[in-house]
C-alpha positions as CSV (number, residue, x, y, z in Angstrom):
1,X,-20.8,37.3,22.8
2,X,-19.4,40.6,23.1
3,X,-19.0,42.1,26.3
4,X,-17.1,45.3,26.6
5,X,-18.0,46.7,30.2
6,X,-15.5,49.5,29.8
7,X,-16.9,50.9,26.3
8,X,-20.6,50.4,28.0
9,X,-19.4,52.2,31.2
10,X,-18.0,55.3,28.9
11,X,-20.9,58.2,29.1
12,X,-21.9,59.5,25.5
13,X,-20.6,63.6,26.3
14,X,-17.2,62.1,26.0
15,X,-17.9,60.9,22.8
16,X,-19.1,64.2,21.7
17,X,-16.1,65.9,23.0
18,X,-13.7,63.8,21.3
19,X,-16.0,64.0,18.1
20,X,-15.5,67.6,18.6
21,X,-11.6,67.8,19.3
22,X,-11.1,65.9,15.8
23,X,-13.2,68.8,13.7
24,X,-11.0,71.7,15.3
25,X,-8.1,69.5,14.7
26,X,-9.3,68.9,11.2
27,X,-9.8,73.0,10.4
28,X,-6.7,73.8,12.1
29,X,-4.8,71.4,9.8
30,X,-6.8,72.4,6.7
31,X,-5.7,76.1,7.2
32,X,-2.1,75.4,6.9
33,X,-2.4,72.4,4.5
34,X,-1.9,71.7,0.7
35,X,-4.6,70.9,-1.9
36,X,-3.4,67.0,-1.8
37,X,-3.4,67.0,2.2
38,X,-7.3,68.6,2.3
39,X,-8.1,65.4,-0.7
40,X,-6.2,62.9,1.8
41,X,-8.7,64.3,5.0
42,X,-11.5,64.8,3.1
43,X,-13.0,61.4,3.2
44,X,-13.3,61.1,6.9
45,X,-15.5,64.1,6.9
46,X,-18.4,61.8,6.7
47,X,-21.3,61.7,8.7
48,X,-21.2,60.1,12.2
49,X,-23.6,57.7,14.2
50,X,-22.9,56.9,17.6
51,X,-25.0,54.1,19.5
52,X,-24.7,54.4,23.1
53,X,-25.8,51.1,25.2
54,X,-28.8,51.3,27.0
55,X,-29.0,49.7,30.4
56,X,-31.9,47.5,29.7
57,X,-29.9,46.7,26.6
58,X,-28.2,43.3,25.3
59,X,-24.4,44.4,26.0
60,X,-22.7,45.4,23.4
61,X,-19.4,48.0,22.6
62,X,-20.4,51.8,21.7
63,X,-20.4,51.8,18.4
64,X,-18.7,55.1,16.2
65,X,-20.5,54.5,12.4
66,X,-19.2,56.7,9.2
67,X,-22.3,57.0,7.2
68,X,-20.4,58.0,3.9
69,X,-22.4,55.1,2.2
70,X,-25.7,53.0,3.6
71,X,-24.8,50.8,6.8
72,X,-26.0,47.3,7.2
73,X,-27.2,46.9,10.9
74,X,-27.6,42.9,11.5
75,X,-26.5,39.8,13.7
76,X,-23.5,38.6,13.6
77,X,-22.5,35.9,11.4
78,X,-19.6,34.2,10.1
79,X,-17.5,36.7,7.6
80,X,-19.6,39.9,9.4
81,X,-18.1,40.2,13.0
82,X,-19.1,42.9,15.2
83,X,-16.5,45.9,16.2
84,X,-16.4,49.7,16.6
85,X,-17.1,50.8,13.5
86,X,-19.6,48.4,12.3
87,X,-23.8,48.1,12.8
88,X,-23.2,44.2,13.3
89,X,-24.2,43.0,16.9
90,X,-23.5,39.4,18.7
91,X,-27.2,39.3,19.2
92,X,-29.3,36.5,18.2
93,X,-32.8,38.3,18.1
94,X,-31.6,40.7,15.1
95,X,-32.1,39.1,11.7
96,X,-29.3,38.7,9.5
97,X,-29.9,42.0,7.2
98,X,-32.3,43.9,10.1
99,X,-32.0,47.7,9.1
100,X,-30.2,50.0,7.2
101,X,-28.7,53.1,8.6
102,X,-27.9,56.4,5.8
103,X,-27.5,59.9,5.6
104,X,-29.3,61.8,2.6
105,X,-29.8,65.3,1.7
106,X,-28.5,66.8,5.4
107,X,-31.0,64.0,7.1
108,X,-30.6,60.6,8.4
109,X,-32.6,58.1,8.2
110,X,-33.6,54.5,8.4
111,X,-35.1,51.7,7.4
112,X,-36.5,47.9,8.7
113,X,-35.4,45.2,6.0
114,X,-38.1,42.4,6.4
115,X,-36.7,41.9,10.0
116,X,-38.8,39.1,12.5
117,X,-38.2,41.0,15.6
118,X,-38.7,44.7,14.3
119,X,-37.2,48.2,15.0
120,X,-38.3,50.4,17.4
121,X,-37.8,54.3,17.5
122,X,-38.9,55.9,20.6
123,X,-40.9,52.9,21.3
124,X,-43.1,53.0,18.1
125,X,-42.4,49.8,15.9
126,X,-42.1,50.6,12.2
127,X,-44.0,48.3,10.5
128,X,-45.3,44.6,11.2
129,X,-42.6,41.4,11.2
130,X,-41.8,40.0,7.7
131,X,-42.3,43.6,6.4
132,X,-40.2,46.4,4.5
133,X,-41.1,49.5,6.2
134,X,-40.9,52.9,4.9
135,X,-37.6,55.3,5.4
136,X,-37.8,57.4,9.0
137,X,-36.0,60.2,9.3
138,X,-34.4,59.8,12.8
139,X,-33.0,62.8,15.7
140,X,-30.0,63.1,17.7
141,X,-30.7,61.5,21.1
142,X,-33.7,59.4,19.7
143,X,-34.1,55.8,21.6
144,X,-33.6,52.9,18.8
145,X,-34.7,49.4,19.6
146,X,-33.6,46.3,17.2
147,X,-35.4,43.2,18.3
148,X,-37.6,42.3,21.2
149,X,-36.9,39.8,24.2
150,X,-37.0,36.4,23.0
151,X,-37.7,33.9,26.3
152,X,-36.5,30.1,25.2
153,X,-36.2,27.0,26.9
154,X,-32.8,25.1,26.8
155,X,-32.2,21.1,26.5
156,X,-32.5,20.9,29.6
157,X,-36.0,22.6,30.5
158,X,-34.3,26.1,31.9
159,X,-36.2,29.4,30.4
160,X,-32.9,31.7,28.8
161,X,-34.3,35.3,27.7
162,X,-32.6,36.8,24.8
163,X,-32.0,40.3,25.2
164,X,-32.5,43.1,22.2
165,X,-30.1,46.2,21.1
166,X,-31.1,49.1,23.0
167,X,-29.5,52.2,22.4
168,X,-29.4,56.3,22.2
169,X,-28.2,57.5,19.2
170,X,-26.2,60.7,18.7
171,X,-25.5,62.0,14.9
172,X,-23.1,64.3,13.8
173,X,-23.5,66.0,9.8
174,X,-20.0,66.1,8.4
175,X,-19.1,69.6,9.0
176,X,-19.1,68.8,12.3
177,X,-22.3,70.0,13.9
178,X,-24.6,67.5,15.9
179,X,-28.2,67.3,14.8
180,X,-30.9,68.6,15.7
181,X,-33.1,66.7,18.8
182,X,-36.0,65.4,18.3
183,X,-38.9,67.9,17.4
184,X,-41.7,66.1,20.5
185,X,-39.0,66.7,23.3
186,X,-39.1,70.6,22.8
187,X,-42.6,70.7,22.8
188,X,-44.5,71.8,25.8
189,X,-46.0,68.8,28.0
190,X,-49.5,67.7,27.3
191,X,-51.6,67.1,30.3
192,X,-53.1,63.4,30.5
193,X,-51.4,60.1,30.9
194,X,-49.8,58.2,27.5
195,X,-49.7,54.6,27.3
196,X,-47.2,53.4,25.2
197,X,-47.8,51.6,21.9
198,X,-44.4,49.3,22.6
199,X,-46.2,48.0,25.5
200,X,-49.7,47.0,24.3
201,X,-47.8,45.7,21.0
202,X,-45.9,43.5,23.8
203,X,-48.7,42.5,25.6
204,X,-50.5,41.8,22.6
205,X,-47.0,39.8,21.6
206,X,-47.4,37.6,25.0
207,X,-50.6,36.9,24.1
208,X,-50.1,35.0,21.3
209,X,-47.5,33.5,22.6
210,X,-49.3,32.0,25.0
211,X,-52.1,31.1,22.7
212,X,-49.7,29.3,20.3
213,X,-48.1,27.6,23.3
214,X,-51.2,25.8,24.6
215,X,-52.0,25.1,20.9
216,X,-48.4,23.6,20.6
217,X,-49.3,21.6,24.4
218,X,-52.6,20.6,22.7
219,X,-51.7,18.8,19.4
220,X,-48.7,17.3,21.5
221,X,-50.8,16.0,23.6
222,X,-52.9,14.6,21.2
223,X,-49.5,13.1,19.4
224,X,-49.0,11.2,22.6
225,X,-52.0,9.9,23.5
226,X,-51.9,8.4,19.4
227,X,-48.8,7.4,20.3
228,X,-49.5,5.3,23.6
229,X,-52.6,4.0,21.4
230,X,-50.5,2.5,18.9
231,X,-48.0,0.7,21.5
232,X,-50.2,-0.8,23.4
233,X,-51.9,-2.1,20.2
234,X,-48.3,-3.1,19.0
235,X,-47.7,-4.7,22.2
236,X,-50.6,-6.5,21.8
237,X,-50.6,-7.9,19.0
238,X,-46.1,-8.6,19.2
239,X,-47.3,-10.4,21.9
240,X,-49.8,-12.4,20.1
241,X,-47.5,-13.1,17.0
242,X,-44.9,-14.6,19.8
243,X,-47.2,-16.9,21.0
244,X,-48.2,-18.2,18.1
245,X,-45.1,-18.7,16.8
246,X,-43.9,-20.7,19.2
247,X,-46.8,-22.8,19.0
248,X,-46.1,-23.1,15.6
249,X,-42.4,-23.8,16.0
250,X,-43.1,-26.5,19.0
251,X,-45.7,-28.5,16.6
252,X,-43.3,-28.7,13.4
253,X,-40.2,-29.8,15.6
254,X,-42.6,-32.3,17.0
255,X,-43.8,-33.3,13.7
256,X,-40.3,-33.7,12.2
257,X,-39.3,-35.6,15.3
258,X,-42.3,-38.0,15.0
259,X,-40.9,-38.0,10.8
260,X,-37.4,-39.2,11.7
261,X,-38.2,-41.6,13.8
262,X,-40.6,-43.5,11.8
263,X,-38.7,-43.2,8.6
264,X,-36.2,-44.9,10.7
265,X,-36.3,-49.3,11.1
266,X,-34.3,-49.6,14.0
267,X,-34.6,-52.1,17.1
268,X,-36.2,-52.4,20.3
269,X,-33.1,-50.9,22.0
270,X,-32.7,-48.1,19.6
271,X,-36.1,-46.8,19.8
272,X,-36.0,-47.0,23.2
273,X,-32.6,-44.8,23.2
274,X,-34.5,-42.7,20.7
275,X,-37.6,-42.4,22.9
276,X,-34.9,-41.4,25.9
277,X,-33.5,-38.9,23.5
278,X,-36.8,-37.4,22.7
279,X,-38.0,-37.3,26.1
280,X,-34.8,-35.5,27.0
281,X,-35.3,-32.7,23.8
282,X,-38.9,-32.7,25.3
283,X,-37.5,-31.2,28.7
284,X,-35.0,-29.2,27.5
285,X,-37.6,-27.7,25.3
286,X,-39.5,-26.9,27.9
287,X,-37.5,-25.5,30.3
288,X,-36.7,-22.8,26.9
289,X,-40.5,-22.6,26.7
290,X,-40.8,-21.5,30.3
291,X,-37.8,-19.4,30.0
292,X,-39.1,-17.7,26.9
293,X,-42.1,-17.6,28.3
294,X,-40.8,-15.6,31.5
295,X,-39.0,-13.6,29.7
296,X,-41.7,-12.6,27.4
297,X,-44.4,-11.9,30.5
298,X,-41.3,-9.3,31.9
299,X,-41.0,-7.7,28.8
300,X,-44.9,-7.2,29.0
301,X,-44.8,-5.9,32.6
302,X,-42.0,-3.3,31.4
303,X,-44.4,-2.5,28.5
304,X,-47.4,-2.0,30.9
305,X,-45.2,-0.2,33.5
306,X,-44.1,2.5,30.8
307,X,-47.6,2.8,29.3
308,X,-48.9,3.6,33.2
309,X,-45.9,6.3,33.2
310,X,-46.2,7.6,29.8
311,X,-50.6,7.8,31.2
312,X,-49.1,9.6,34.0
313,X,-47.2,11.8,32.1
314,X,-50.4,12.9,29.9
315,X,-52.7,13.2,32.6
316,X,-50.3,15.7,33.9
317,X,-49.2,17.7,30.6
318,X,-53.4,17.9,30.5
319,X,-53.8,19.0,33.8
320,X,-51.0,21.7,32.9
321,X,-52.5,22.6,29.9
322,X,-55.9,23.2,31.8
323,X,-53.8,25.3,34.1
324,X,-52.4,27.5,31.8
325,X,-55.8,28.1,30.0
326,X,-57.1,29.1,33.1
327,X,-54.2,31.7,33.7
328,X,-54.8,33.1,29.8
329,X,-58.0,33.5,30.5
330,X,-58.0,34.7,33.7
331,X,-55.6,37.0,32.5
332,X,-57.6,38.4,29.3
333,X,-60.0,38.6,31.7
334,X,-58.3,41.2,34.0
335,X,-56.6,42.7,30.6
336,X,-60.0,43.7,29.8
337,X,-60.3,44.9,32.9
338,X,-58.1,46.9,33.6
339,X,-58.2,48.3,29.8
340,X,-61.6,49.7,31.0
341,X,-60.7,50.9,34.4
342,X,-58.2,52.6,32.4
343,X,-60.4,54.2,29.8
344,X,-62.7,55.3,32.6
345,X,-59.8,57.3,34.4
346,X,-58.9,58.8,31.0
347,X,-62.8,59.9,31.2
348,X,-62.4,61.4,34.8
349,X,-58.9,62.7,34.4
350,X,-60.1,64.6,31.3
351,X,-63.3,65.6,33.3
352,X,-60.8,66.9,35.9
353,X,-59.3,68.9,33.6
354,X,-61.9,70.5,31.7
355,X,-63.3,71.6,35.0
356,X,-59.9,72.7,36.2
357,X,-59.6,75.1,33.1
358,X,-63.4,76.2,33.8
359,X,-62.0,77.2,37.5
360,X,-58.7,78.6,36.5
361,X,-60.7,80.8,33.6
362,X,-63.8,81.6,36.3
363,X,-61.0,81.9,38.8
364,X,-59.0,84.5,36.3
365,X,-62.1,86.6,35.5
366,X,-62.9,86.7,39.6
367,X,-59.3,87.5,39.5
368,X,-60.0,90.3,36.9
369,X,-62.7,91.7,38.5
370,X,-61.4,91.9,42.3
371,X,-58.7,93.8,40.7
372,X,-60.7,96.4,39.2
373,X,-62.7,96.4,42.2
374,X,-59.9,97.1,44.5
375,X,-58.6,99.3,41.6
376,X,-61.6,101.5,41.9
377,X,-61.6,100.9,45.8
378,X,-58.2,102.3,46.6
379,X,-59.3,105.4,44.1
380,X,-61.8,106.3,46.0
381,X,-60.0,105.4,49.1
382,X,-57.4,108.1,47.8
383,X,-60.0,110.9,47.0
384,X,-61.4,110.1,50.7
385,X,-58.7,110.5,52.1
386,X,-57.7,114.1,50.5
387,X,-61.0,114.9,51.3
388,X,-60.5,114.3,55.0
389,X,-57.1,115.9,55.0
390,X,-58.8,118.9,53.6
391,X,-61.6,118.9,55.9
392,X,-59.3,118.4,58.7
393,X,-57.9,121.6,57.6
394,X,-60.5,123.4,56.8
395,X,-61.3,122.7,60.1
396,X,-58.0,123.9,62.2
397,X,-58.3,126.9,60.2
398,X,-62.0,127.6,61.7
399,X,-60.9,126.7,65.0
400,X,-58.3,129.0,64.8
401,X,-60.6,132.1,63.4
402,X,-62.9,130.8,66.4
403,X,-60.0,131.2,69.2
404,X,-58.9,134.3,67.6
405,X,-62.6,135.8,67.6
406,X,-62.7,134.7,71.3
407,X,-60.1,136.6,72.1
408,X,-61.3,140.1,71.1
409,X,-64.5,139.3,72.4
410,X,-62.5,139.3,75.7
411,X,-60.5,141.8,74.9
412,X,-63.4,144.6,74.1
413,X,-64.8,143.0,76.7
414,X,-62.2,144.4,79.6
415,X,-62.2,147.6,77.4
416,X,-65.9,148.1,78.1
417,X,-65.5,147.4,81.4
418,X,-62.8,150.1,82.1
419,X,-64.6,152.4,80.4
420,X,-67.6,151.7,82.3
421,X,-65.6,152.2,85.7
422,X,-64.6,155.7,84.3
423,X,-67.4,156.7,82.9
424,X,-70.6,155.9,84.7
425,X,-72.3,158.8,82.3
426,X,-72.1,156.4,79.3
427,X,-73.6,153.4,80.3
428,X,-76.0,153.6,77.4
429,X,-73.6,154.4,75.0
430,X,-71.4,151.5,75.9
431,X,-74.5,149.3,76.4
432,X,-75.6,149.9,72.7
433,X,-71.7,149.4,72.1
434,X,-72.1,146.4,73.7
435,X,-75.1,145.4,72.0
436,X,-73.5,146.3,68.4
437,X,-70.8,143.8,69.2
438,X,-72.7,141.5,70.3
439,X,-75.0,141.5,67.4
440,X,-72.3,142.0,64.7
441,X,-69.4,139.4,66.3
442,X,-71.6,137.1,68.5
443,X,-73.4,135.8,66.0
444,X,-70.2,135.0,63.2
445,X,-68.7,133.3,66.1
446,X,-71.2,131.2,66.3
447,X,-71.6,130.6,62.5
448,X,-67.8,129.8,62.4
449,X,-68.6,127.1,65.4
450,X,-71.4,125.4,63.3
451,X,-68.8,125.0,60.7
452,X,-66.5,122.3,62.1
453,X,-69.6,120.7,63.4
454,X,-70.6,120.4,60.1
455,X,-67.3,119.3,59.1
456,X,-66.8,116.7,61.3
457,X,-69.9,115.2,60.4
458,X,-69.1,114.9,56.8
459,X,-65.7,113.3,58.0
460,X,-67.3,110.7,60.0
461,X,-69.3,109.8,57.1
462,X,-66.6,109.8,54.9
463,X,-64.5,107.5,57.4
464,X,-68.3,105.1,57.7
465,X,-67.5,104.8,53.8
466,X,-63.9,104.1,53.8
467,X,-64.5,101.7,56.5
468,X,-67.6,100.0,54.1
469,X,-64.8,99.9,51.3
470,X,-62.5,98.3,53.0
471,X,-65.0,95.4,54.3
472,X,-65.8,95.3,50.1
473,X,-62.1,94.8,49.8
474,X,-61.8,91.9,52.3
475,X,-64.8,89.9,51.1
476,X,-62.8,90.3,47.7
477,X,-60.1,88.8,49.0
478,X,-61.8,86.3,50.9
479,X,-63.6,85.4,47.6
480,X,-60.4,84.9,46.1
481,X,-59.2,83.0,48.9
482,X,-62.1,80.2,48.1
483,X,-61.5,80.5,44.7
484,X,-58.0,79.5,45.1
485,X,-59.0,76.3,47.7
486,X,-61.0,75.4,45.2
487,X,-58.5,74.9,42.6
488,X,-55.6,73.5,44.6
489,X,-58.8,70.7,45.7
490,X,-59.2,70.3,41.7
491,X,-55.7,69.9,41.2
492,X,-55.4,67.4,44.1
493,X,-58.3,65.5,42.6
494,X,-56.1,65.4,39.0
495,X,-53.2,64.2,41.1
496,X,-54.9,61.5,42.8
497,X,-56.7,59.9,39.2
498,X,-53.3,60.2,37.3
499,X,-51.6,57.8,40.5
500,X,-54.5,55.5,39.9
501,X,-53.7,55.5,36.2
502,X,-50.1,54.9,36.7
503,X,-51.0,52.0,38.9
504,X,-53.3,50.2,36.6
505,X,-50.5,51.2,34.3
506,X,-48.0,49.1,36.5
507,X,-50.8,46.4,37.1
508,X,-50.8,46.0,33.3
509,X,-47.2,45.7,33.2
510,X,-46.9,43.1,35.8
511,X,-49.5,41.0,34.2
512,X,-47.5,41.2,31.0
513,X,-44.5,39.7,32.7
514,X,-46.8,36.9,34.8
515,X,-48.1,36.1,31.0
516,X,-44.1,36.1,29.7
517,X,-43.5,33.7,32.5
């Protein structure tokens, strides 16, 4: 396995940089070069592909790919080996001939080869396992996934998981420039939560896995409990056959003793020896009987105490079984769940929203309208107030005829007065003067004092309307001020339905790995 921690450590800008530095260096040797010298350079100017490990990612060294021809992206075998330049990985979840990675007509693009695992671009498989899939143009900086994680048990019973390739891609056209990003990431964000079709394709992966597992524990199982059938019917029936063959055995030994000795004419003392003799083989043959025997009723107690394990051992792989049928169905259980607790805050955030817009669009025309209110408001705020500045000097000016007129009522006042001291003969005279003035000046005076009485009335009205205006103003603004409440208590209700989303989204994923377990 490959495991480059330096290359995986290097950050993919530097790669760009260096990319970078070559093409100057490139142009800056073309200008000065010969015909020949441009021919010699001109084959590097390929295309370029740079995969960038991934943290999550199987390990593996950043790799630089010229794309001057299709590129073969695989597992590793014996005359491909993986290195810098290559699309081979040391990975054993990638098929043999995965993908293929090309550059056509200024675009790249690539392709799954009847893979088992699949490829992945931005988390959205491109076609089912066993399949060719169709050509997909890929970006600079999209997320390429070859394989899924592959969880195996060893000889000795320990679950290994089998990373995938994981990694950000960065592309270069052979002039030099990179390519352009992905067309989604420069698009503005769309409200609303987005579950992932990697994720339910996982989940749905786990599934099967499971349901293929218990299948597997099931006709195993069933294999086993054949199995134990057959042995103790073997047993049975070995020991049988034993028995009978030794009877069989004893009785033509017997038999052929009994022949020998009568075929025999020997004396008194000889049959007597021979009878010894017989008795003796009789013993002997016993004693082997008893041993055989002995040894025979272990073996069956070593066959009985395995068949008791080998029960055990069943009883157990069907009590797991039972288990783990309960956990997949619990677990599709709370999938189902949670699918529909998920639909319904779909329902409610999009509810949230649509009355959010009709707030922000009620709030805008409110909006609107306070502003041509206040508009119109401060207008005739602004004639008022001209109006009061010119009654305010409308009325110094009277006030100031007023004083004035005062003044030479006093003064012809005094005048009649010394007059009247001098000449006591023309009392009448200044009595009708008197009267003259007092007819002809009197009565202006008084006409100009009506005036800023008048005056002043109109300005208190006009200050009763600027103050009703200004009450209009602030129940505008404290209209605006509930509208506002209102949508910061809309937004806060959006906020709290997409953290319950994203927590039935983590729920999800958690039940994905307790089913992967």
């Amino acid at each position: 396995m490959v495991n480059n921690n330096t290359s995986i450590a290097c950050p993919s800008s530097r790669s760009k940089v260096t990319t970078q530095q070559q093409w100057i260096q490139f142009e800056n040797l073309s200008h000065g070069s010969t015909v020949e010298e441009e021919d010699s350079l001109r084959p590097t100017m390929s295309a370029l592909a740079i995969l960038s490990c991934r943290p999550n990612s199987h390990p593996f060294q950043e790799r630089h790919i010229s794309l001057h021809e299709p590129v073969k992206i695989g597992r590793s075998v014996a005359r491909a080996r993986p290195s810098a330049s290559n699309g081979i990985f040391d990975c054993k979840v990638l098929s043999r001939h995965h993908a293929m990675l090309w550059y056509e007509n200024e675009k790249f693009y690539i392709q799954d080869t009847k893979s088992s695992n699949g490829t992945f671009i931005n988390n959205q498989r491109l076609c089912k396992s066993g399949e060719e899939s169709p050509m997909r143009e890929i970006f600079s900086g999209d997320l390429i996934q070859f394989g899924v994680e592959v969880m195996e048990n060893n000889r000795r019973g320990e679950k290994i998981t089998h990373g995938c390739i994981i990694a950000t891609i960065t592309l270069y056209h052979p002039d030099g420039r990179e390519a352009k990003p992905t067309p989604f990431l420069n698009a503005p964000h769309q409200p609303g939560i987005a579950i992932q079709s990697q994720d339910l394709y996982q989940l749905a992966h786990y599934l099967q896995e499971a349901l293929h597992r218990e299948k597997m524990l099931e006709q195993k199982l069933s294999s086993l409990q054949q199995l134990v059938n057959n042995t103790q019917e073997a047993a049975e029936s070995g020991w049988q056959a034993l028995i009978d063959e030794d009877k069989l055995l004893s009785r033509l030994e017997m038999l052929e003793n009994q022949l020998h000795i009568y075929s025999k004419n020997h004396s008194e003392d000889t049959l007597r020896q021979e009878l010894a003799a017989s008795i003796e083989d009789k013993m002997n043959y016993e004693t082997t009987a008893k041993e055989s025997l002995r040894r025979v009723l272990q073996e069956k107690l070593d066959a009985v105490t395995k068949l008791s394990d080998l029960e055990r051992s069943l009883t157990s792989a069907e009590d797991e079984c039972s288990h783990l049928k309960e956990i997949c169905e619990s677990g599709q259980e709370e999938l189902r769940q949670l699918a529909k607790r998920y639909q319904d805050q779909l329902k409610e955030v999009q509810e949230l929203q649509e009355k959010l817009q009709e707030a922000e669009k009620s709030h805008q025309e409110e909006l609107e309208r306070a502003e041509k209110e206040k508009q119109e408001l401060t207008e005739k705020l602004e004639d008022m107030m001209q109006q009061e500045s010119t009654l305010a000097a409308k009325i110094e000016s009277l006030q100031a005829d007023n004083d004035f007129a005062k003044e030479q009522l006093a003064a012809m006042k005094a005048k009649l007065e010394s007059m009247k001291e001098t000449n006591q003969g023309e009392d009448k005279v200044i009595t009708l003067g008197l009267d003259d003035i007092s007819s002809e000046d009197i009565i202006p005076i008084t006409e100009k004092d009506s005036g800023p009485e008048n005056l002043e009335d109109k300005l208190r009205e006009l200050q009763a309307q600027i103050e009703v205006y200004k009450a209009k103003l602030e129940e505008s603004d404290v209209k605006l001020k509930e509208s506002r409440d209102k949508i910061e208590q809309l937004q806060k209700e959006l906020e709290m339905a997409q953290l319950d989303s994203r927590q039935y989204l983590a729920k999800m994923t958690s039940l994905e790995g307790g089913f992967f377990d």
